[in-house]
C-alpha positions in Angstrom: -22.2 0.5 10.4 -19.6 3.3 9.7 -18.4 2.9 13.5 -17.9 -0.6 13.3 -15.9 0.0 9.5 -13.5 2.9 11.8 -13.1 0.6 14.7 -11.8 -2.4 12.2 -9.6 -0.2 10.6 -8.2 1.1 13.5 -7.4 -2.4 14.5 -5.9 -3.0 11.3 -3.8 -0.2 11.9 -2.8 -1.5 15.3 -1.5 -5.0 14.1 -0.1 -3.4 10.8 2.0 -1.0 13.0 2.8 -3.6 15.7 4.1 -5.9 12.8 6.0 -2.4 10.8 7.8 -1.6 14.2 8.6 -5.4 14.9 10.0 -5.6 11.0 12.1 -1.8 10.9 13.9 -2.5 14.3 15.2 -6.0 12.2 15.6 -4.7 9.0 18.0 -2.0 9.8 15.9 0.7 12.9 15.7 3.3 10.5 14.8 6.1 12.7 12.3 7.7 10.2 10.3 5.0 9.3 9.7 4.0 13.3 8.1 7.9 13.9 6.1 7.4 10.7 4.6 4.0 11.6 4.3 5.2 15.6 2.7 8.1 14.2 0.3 6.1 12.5 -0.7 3.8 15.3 -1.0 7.4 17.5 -4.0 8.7 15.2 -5.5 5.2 14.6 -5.9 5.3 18.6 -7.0 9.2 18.9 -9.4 8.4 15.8 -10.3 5.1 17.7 -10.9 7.3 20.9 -13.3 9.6 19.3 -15.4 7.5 17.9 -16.1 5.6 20.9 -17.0 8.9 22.6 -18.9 10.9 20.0 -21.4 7.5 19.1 -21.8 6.5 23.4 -25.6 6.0 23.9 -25.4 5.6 27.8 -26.5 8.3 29.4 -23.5 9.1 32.3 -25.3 8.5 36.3 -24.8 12.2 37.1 -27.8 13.0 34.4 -29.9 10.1 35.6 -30.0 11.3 39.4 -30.4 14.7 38.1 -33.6 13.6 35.8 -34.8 11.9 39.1 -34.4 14.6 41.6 -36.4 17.0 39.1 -38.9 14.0 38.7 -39.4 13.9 42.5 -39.8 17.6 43.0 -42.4 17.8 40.6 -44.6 15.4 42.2 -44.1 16.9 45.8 -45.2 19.9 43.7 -47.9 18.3 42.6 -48.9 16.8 45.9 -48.6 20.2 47.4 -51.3 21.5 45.1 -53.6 19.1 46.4 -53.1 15.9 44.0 -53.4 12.3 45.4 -49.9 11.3 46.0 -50.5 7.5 45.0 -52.5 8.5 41.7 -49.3 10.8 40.9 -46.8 8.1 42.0 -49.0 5.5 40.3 -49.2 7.9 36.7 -45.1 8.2 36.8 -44.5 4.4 37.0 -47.3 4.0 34.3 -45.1 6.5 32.0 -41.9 5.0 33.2 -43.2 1.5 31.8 -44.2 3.0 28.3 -42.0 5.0 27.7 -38.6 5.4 25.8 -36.0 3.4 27.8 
């Protein structure tokens, strides 16, 4: 809820500035008022920016492969030990389909 509220602001911010900058350069470019509304449309976007990365709930490929290469060492591990590789393979997919996705 509160992302959605920051990213609608931001966007608010964006038209609002677009629309300030479009109406100083008419009404007279007051140099001033141009950094201040540029200014503002700068920390909507880094604010904007921040959001989006702190509140991500993909999980980046890099940590995927790593989760599976530790996955598949355990079960040569296992195997190694003297466990039935099917039953282990078999018990992974089995927690793979219950589990948290």
């Amino acid at each position: 809820m509160a992302t959605r509220l920051i990213t609608r602001a931001c966007i608010v911010v964006f038209v609002c500035g677009i629309a300030g900058l479009i109406v100083s350069s008419i009404a007279g470019n007051n140099n001033g008022v141009v950094l201040s509304i540029g200014g503002a449309i700068v920390v909507a976007a880094i604010v904007l920016m921040t959001v989006n990365t702190v509140t991500v709930h993909e999980r980046i490929d890099a940590f995927d492969e790593a989760a599976a290469e530790q996955l598949e060492n355990h079960v040569r591990q296992l195997v190694e030990q003297g466990a039935d590789e099917a039953d282990v393979r078999s018990l992974v997919r089995e927690a793979r389909r219950i589990g948290p996705r």
